[in-house]
C-alpha positions as CSV (number, residue, x, y, z in Angstrom):
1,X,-6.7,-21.2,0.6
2,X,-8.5,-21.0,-2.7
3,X,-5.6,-20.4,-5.8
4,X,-7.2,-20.0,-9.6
5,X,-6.4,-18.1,-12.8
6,X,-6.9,-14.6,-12.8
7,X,-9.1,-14.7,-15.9
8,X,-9.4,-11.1,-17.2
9,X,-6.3,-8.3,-15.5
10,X,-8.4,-5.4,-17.3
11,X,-11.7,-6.0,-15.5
12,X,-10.5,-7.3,-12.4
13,X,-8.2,-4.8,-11.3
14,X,-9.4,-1.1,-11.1
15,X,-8.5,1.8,-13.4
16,X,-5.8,3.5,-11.1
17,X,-4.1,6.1,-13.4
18,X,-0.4,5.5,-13.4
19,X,-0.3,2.2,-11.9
20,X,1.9,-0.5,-13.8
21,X,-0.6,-2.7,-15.2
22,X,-3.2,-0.1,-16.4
23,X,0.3,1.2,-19.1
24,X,0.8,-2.2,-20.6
25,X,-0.7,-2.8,-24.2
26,X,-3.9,-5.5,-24.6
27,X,-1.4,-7.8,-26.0
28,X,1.2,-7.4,-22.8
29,X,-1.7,-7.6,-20.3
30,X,-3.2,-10.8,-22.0
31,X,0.4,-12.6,-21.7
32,X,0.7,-11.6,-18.0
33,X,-2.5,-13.0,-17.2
34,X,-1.3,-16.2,-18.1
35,X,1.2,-16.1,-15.7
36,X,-1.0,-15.2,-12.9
37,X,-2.4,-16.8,-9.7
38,X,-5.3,-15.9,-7.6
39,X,-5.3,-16.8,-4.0
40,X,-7.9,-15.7,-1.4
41,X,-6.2,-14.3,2.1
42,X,-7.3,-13.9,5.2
43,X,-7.0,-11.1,7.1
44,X,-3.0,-10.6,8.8
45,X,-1.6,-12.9,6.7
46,X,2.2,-12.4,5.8
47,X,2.8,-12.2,1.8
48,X,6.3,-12.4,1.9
49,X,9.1,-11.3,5.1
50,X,12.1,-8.9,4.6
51,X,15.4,-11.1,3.8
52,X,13.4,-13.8,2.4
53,X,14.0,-14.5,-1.5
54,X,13.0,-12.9,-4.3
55,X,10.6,-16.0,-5.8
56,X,7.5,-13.8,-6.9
57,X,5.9,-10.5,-7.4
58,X,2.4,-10.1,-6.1
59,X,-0.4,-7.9,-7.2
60,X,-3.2,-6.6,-4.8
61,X,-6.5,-7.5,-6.9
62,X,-8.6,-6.4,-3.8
63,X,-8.2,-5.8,-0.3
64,X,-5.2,-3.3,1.5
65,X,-1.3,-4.9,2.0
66,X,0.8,-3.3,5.1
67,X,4.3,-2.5,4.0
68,X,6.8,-2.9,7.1
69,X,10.4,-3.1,7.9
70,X,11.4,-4.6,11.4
71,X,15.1,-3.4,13.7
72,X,17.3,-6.0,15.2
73,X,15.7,-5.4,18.5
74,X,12.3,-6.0,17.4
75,X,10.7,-2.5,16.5
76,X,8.6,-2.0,13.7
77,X,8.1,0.9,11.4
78,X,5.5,0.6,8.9
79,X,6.0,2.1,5.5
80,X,2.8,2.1,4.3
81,X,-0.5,0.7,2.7
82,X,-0.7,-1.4,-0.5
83,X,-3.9,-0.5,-2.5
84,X,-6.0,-2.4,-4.8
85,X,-4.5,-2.4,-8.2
86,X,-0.8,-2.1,-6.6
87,X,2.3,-4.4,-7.4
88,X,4.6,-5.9,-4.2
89,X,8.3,-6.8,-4.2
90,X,8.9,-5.3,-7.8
91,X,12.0,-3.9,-7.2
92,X,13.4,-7.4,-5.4
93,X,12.6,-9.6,-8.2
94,X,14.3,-7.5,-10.9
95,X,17.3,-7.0,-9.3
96,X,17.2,-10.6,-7.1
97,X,17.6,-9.4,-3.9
98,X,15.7,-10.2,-0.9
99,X,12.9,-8.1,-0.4
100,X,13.4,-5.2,1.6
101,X,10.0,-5.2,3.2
102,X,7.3,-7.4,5.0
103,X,4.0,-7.4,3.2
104,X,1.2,-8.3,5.7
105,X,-2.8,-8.2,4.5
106,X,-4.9,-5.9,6.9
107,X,-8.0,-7.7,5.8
108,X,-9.4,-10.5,3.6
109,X,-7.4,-9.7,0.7
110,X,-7.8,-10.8,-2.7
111,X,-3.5,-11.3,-4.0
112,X,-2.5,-12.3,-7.7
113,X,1.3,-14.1,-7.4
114,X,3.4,-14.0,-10.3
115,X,6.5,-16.4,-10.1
116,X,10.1,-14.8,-10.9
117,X,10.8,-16.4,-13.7
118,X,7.6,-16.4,-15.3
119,X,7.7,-12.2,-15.0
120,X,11.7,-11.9,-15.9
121,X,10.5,-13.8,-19.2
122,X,7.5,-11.8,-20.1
123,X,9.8,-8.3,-20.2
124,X,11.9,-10.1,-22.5
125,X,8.8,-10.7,-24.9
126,X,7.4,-7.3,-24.2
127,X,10.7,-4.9,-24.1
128,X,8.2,-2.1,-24.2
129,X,7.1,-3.0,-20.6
130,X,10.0,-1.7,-19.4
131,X,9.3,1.9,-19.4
132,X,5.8,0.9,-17.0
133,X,8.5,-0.9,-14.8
134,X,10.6,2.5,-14.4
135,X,7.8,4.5,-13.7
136,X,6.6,2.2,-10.7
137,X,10.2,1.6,-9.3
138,X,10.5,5.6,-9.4
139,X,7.1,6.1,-7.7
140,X,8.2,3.3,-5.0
141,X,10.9,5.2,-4.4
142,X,8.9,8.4,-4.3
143,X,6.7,6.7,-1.7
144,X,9.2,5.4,0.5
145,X,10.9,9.3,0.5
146,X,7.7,10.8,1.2
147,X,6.7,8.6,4.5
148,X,10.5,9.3,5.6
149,X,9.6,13.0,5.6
150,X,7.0,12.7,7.9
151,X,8.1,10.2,10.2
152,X,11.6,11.6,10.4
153,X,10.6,15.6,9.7
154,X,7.6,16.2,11.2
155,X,7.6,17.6,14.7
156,X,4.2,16.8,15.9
157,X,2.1,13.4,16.2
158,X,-0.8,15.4,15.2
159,X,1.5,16.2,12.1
160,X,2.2,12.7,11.2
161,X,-1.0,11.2,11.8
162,X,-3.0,14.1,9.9
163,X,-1.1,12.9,7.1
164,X,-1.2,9.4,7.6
165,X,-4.9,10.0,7.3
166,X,-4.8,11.8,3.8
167,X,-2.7,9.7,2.6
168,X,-4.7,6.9,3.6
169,X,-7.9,7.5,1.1
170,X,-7.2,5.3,-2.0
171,X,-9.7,6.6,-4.1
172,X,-7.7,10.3,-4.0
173,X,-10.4,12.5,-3.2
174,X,-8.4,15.8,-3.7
175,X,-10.9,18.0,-4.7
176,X,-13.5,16.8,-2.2
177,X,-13.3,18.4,1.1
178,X,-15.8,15.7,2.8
179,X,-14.2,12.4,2.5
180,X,-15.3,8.9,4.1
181,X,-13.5,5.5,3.4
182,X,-12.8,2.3,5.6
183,X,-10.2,2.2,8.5
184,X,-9.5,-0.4,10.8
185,X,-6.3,0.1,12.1
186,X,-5.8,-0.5,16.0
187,X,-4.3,2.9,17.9
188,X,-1.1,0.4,18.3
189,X,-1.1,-0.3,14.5
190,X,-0.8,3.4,14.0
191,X,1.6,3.8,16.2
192,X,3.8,1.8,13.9
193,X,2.8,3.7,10.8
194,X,3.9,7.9,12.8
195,X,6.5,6.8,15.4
196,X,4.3,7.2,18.5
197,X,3.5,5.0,21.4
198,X,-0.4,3.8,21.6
199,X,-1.0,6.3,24.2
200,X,-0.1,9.3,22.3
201,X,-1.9,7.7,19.2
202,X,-5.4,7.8,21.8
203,X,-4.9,11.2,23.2
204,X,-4.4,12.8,19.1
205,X,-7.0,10.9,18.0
206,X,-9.2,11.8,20.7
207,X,-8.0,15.5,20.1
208,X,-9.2,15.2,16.5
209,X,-12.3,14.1,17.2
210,X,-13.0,16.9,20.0
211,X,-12.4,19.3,17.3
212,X,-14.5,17.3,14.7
213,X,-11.4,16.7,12.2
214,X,-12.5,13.0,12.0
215,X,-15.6,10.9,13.1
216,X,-15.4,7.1,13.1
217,X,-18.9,5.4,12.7
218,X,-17.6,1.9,13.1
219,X,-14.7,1.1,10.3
220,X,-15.9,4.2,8.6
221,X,-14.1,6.9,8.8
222,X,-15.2,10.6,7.8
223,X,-12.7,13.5,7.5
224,X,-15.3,16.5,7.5
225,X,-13.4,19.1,6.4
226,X,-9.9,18.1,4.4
227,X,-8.4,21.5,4.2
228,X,-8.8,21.7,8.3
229,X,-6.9,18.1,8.6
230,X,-4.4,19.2,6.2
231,X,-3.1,22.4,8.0
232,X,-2.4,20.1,10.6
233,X,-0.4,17.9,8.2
234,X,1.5,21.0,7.6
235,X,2.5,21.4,10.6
């Protein structure tokens, strides 16, 4: 596994409005860079496991991170995807409690690791850091309430899983009512993100494609028409 400096945070990690990194000053980002490791990952390779400790929080530089939480008798719900640009186990290193979550690469993924102590002694040189930390905790938590919503409230697999794929697109094509963008998860893996067995994953998929609500041309995958996807999302 190849580990280096992360030589320039600005130019390296996309501009992704509202994300922790893109709210520090020049001066803040410079000092966190120094702190920073770059490791190449292949693809299904665990980060970090729920319970383990706190030693580090990672940032995705490129590639998408699975979010997961596992029950005593071996099911597993995933939370959601990581994005380029994103921060993993934030909350867990402030408050230096295991992490809550198992971060899991989907694909060759490209992760900066910061260690603890290292990040626990940059906020006390840049106090002003703290509101960006706030923000991010608040739109983790956010998150986590939003994908309870539709795995716990929504009545439908072709609920959950027309939002799972609108809220999939990183780039946040809102506006656009053609969208296309990479997605390779297995019918099983999906299952894990809605709630639903692999078989009802195969029969909504294949439902969507029938009515030409998605098209897959290998990993691609093209929503034709976003406002017909979403009124399924509604419900």
């Amino acid at each position: 596994m190849e580990t280096r400096k992360l030589t320039n945070c600005r130019t390296t990690l996309p501009n992704r409005a509202g994300k922790f990194l893109n709210q520090l000053t020049a001066a803040a980002v410079q000092d966190l860079e120094s702190a920073q490791h770059v490791s190449d990952l292949p693809a299904n390779r665990v980060i970090f496991s729920e319970r383990d400790t706190p030693n580090a929080l990672f940032i995705v530089v490129s590639g998408d991170v699975k979010l997961s939480i596992n029950s005593s008798d071996g099911r597993r719900l995933s939370i959601r995807i990581v994005h380029t640009g994103e921060i993993l186990g934030l909350g867990s290193v402030l408050a230096g409690t295991p992490y809550e979550v198992t971060a899991e690469t989907l694909y060759p993924s490209r992760i900066a690791k910061i260690e603890r102590q290292d990040f626990l002694n940059f906020l006390s040189r840049h106090p002003e850091a703290y509101k960006a930390v706030t923000e991010e905790l608040s739109r983790n938590v956010n998150l986590a309430c939003e994908r309870l919503r539709v795995v716990g409230l929504s009545t439908s697999a072709p609920e959950k899983l027309a939002r799972l794929l609108l809220d999939w697109d990183e780039n946040d094509h809102q506006n656009e009512n053609q969208v296309r963008f990479r997605f390779c998860l297995t019918h099983e893996q999906i299952g894990e993100f809605i709630g639903a067995s692999r078989e009802t994953v195969t029969r909504t998929m294949g439902a969507f494609k029938d009515r030409r609500l998605v098209a897959f041309q290998g990993s691609m995958l093209t929503i034709p028409n976003r406002t017909a996807l979403a009124s399924y999302a509604r419900g």
